[in-house]
C-alpha positions in Angstrom: 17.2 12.1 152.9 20.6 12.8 151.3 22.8 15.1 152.8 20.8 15.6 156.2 23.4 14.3 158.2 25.2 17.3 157.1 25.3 20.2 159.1 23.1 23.4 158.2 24.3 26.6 159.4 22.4 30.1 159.9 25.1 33.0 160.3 23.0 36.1 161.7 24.8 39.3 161.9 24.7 42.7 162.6 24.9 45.4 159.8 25.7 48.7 162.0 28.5 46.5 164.3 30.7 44.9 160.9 33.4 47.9 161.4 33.8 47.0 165.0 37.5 45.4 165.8 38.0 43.9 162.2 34.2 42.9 162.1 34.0 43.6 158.1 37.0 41.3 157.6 35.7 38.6 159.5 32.2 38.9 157.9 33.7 38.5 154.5 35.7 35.6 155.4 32.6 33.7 156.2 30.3 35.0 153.8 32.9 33.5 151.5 33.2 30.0 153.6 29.6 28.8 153.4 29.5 28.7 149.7 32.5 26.8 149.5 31.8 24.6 152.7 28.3 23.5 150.6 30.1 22.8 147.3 32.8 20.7 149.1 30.1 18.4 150.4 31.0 19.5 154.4 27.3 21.6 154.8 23.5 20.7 153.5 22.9 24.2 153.9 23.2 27.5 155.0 21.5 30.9 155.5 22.9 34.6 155.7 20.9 36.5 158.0 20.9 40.6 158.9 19.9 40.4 162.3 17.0 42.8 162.1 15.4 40.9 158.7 15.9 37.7 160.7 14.1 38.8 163.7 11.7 41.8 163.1 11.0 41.9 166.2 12.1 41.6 169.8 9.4 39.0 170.6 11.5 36.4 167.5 14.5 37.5 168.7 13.7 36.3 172.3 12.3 33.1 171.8 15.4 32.3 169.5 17.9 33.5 172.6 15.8 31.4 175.4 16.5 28.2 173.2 20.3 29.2 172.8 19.8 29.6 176.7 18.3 26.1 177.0 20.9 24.5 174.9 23.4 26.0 176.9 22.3 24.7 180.2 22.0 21.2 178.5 25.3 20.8 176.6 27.0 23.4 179.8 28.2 25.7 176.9 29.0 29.5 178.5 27.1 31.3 176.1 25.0 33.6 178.4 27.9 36.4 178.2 27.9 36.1 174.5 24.6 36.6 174.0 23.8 39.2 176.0 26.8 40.9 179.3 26.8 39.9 182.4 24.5 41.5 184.0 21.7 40.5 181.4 22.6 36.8 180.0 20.8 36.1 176.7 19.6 39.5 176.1 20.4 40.5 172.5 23.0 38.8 169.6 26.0 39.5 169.3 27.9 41.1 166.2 27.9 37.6 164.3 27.0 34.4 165.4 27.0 31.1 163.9 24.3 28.4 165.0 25.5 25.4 163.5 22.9 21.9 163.1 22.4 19.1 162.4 19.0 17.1 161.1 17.1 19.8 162.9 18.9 19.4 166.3 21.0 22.6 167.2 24.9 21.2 167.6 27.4 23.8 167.8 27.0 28.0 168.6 29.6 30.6 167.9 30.6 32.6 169.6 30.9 30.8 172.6 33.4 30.2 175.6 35.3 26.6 175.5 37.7 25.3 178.1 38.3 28.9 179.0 38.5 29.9 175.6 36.6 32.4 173.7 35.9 31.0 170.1 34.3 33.2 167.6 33.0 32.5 164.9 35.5 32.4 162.0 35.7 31.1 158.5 38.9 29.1 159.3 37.3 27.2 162.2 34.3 26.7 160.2 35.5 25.3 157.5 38.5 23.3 159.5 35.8 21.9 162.1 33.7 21.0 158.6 36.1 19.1 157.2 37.0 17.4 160.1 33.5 16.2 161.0 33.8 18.3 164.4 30.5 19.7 164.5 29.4 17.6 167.6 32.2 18.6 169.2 30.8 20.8 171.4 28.0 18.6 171.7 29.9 16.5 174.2 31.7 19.1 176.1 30.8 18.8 179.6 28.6 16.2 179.4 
């Protein structure tokens, strides 16, 4: 099938958090990205996703947070604190997140912690890490 080695992205994100810390800026910058990520050839797809249309309830929500919770055990990706506090890893999505695959496998999540590094998820790392053909980067990490 053409273009399914290409990555498909869901960006969920949160309508009441967007004018936390620059939130709206950041939103926009993606929002704008994915289009242009698609036409460039570097996606197969994407979705835009208000959190509470995407998961209507807390039961969806959950089973979406245990696979991120899976995958991060797997590919030993920090994501509990991300997705969730510390107290209560994988408890809720943060303000946005990017879940980035590839042929149906889930490859990259944003935000996330990296060699000590907190990475959000931005519209110049997504379309950098596009065009570079990084998006099984984090795949290998720790493996």
């Amino acid at each position: 099938m053409p273009g399914s080695e290409q990555p498909h992205v869901d960006y969920y994100f949160r309508r009441e958090r967007l004018s936390d810390d620059g939130g709206e800026r950041a939103h926009a910058r993606i929002v704008e990205a994915l289009p242009k990520a698609k036409a460039g050839g570097l996606l197969n797809d994407f979705r835009v996703m208000e959190h509470a249309e995407a998961f209507p309830t807390q039961v969806e929500e959950l089973a979406v947070l245990e696979g991120l919770r899976k995958f991060s055990m797997v590919k030993r990706i920090a994501l509990g604190r991300r997705f969730g506090s510390n107290k209560t890893h994988f408890g809720w999505f943060p303000a946005r997140a990017l879940l980035v695959s590839v042929g149906g496998e889930l490859r990259n999540v944003f935000p996330c912690e990296l060699e000590n590094r907190y990475v959000e998820p931005e519209a110049s790392s997504l379309c950098s890490r596009a065009s570079r053909g990084r998006w099984a980067a984090l795949r290998d990490a720790g493996a």
